[in-house]
N, C-alpha and C positions, 0 to 999 in steps of 0.2 A: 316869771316867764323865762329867764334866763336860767335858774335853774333847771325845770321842765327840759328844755334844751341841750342843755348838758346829759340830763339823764337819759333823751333819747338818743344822743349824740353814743354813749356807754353802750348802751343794751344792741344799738344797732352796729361797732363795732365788734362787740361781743360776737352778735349772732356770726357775723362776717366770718372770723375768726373762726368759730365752730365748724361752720360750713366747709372751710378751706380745711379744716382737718378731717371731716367725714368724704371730701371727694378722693377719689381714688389718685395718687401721684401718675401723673404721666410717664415719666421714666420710668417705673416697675410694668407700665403696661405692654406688651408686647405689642406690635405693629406687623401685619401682612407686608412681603414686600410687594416693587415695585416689579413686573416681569416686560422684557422687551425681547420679541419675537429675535430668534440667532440663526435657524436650522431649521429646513423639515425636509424627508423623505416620504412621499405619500405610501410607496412601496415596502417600506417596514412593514413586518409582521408581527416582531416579538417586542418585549421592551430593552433597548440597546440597557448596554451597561457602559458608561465614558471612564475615559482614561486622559492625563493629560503629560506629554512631555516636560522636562527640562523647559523650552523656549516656552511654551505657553500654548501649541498645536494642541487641538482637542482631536481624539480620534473617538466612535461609538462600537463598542462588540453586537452586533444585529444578524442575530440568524448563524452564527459563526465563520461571522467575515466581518473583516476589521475595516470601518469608512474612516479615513480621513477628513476632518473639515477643517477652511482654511479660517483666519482671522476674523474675516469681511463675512463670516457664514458662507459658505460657497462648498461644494465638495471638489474635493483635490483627487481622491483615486481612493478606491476600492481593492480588497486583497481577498481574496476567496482560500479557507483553508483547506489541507489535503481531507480532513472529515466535518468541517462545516462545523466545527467545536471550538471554543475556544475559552482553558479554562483562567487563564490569568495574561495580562499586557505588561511589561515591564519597559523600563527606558534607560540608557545610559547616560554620561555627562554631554555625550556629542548630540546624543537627538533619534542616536538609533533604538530599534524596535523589537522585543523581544517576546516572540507570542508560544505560548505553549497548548498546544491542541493535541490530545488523546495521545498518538505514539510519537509526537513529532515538536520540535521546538524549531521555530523560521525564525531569522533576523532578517528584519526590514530597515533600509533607509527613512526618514522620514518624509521622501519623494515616493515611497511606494515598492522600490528597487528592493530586489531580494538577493539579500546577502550571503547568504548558505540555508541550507535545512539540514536539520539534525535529527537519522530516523531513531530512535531511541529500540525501535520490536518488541515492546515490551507497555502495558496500556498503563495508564496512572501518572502521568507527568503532571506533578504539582507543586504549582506557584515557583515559578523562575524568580532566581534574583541578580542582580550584578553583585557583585564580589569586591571588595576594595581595590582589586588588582583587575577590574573592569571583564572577568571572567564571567559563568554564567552556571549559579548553583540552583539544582531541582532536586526534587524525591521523588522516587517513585514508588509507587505500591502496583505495581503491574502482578503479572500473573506467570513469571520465572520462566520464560522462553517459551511458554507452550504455545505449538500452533492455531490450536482452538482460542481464540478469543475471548471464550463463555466461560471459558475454565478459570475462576476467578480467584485462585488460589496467590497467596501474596507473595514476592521478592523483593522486600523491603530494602531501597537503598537510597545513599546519596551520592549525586554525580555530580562531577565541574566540569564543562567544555571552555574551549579558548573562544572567547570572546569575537575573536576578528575572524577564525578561521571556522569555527561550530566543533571542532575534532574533539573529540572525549579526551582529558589530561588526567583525571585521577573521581577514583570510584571509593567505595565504601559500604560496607554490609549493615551501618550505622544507619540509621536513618533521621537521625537527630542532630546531625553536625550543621554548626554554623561557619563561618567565618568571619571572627572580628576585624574591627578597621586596625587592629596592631599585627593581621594579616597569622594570627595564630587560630587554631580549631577551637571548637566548644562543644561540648555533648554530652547526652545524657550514655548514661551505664550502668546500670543493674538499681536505678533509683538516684543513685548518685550524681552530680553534677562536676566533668573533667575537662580540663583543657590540657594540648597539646599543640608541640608545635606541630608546625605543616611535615617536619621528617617524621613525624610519631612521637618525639619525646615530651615524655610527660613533665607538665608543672607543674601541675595541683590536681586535688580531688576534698572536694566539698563534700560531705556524706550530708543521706537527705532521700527522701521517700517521693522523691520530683516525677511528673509526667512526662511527655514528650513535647509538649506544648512549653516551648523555648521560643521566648519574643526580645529581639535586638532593642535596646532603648536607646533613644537622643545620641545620647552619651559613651562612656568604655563600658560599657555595663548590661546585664540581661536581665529581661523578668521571667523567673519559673513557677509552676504553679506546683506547691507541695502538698499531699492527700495528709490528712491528720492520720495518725495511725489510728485504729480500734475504735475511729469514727466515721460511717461510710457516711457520705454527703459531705461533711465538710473541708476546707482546705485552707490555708493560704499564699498569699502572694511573696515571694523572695525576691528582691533584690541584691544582685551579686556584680560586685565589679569586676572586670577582666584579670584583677590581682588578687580573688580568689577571696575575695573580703567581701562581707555582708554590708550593705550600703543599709537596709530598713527589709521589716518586715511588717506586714498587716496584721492585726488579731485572727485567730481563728473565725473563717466566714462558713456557710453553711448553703450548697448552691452543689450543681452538676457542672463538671467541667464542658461536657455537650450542649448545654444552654446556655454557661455563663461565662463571657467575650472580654478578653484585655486588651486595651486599646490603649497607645505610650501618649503619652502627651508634651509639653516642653516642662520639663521638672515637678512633670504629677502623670497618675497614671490613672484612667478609668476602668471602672467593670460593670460591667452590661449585665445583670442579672435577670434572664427575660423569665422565669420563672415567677420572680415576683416584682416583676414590671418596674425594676429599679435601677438606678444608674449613681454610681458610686464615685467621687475623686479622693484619691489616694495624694498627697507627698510622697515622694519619692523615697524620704524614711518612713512610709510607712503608714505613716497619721492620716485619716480621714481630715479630708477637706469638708465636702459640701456630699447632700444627695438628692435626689429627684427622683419622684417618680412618671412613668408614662402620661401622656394625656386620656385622660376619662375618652374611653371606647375604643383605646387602640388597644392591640392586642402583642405586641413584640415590637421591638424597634433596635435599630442597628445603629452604629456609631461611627465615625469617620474625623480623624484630627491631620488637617491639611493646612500650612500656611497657619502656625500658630490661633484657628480657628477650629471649634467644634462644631459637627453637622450631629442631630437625631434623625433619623430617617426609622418613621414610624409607621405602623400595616394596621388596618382597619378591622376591624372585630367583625363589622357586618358586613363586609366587601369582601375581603380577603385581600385584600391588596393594598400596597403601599401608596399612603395618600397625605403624607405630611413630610414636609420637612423643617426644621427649625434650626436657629443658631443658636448655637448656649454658650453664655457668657463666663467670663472666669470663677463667678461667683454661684453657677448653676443658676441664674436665670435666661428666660426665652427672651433673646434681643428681638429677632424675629422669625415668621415662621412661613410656609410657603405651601399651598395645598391644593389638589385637583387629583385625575384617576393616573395613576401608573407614576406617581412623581419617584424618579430614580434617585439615588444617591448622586452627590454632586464632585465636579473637578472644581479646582480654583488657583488660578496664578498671582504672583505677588504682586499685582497690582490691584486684586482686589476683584476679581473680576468672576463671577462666580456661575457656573452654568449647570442645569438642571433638565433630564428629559422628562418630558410628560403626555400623556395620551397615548405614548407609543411611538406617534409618528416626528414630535417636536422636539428641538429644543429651547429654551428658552434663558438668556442670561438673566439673572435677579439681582437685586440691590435693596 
């Protein structure tokens, strides 16, 4: 009997055993979060685009007018722009506002107060940025003084206004110049990749088959994406430090620079290849980390690395519309993921606080 016992005492931890290895681990499995109602405007019409300051202020892009919301969820003040456009938000260390709408860049206080406007007469202001020297660098692809608006022929440049006062300081026929944090230029020319200083004098010149698509990383350092020669489709990633020295390079990848997104990360870098619904991390020399692909039935999905966290923001195949959001872990798995009709790309401040619109008219903080 006592044997008997024994053996059933065996077989039944056995089965145990077995069991606990056929169920799925809880940690690999992804978790919906938690949502707590933050904001809503019944009167929205489009789906805002957020932005969030320095201090943690969330502001939404809706209709192109820029809403303020306070901490408590509450609206603080509304900015209606000179064309109701508004194609990128930027912010400086103090909290102030830097909005770029068709001919015109505005600074705002973060009380709403407007700092100057700056008419640029000329259409195409893209993507404001502050400047290490807290200036305020744009490109533009306007259409070269003409009076006609329609006339949409390019004057490709780059311009710096002074930060505090909006007044133009210094222009360029370049339309590829950066500004490092060691306060010297960077730019592409004739393929090549050169830096100089801010009087013009040259430092270096990297030779190199480079696009115009120049991305600041973390660090002293930039990413450029270089076309292989006498291979159309394919390219790689360069990594070049401010001293004019190659940090890493990617293997030869095979992708359209118009579908496929570099996105810096802290000491790795992704690419977003929506073509074939893949999502790459890179070292920063260069080495493939990890890759994923989309979720089964989405169709494109966008990336966002804020606050040492990664967001996928993913568009639905049968919808058309973006209906997922997920965190992805250092390791390319979904910690978790977040879904309904119109979910936007997210803001999030360092303490963790992470906010998300959806339906249009809401917002919602998630955890």
């Amino acid at each position: 009997m006592k044997n008997k016992s024994r053996v059933c005492i065996v077989v039944c931890a056995s089965f145990l055993l077995l069991f606990s290895f056929l169920l799925p681990s809880q940690s690999s499995v992804s978790a919906r979060v938690i949502e707590t109602p933050f904001y809503s405007n019944s009167k929205w019409l489009n789906e805002p685009t957020l932005y969030m300051d320095p201090g943690g202020n969330v502001y939404a892009n809706e209709s192109g007018d820029l809403e303020a919301i306070s901490s408590a969820g509450k609206k603080k003040w509304r900015y209606a722009t000179p064309y109701r456009d508004i194609s990128h938000v930027t912010s400086d260390k103090a909290g102030n506002l830097y909005v770029g709408s068709w001919y015109y860049i505005q600074s705002l206080t973060n009380t709403g107060k407007v700092r100057w406007v700056y008419n640029h007469h000329r259409e195409g202001i893209s993507h404001p940025v502050i400047t290490n020297a807290g200036n305020v660098l744009f490109y533009e692809t306007g259409n070269h003084n003409d009076p006609d608006p329609d006339n949409w022929y390019t004057d490709y440049k780059t311009v710096i206004l002074d930060g505090k006062t909006g007044k133009q300081i210094w222009e360029s026929t370049n339309p590829t110049v950066k500004e490092g944090k060691d306060n010297n230029y960077y730019k592409r020319e004739g393929g090549k990749f050169v830096s100089t200083t801010k009087a013009g004098k040259l430092r270096w010149t990297y030779p190199g088959n480079f696009s115009e698509n120049i991305i600041q990383g973390t660090g002293n350092n930039f990413f450029l994406w270089e076309n292989i020669k006498n291979k159309n489709g394919y390219f790689r990633i360069v990594n070049i430090g401010y001293d004019g020295k190659v940090i890493g390079k990617t293997p030869e990848l095979q992708g359209l620079e118009a579908t496929s997104f570099l996105t810096v990360g802290n000491g790795t870098f992704y690419i977003n290849n929506q073509d074939k619904k893949l999502i790459t991390n890179y070292f920063n020399n260069g080495k493939k980390k990890w890759h994923k692909g989309y979720t089964s039935g989405y169709v494109s999905g966008q990336l966002k690395f804020q606050n040492n966290q990664l967001y996928l923001h993913e568009r639905s195949w049968t919808s058309n519309r973006y209906k997922k959001l997920s965190l992805i872990d250092s390791y390319g798995k979904t910690k978790w993921y977040y879904s309904g009709n119109n979910v936007t790309l997210p803001v999030a401040d360092r303490k963790g606080n992470v906010y998300v619109g959806r339906d249009i008219t809401k917002v919602f903080k998630v955890k």
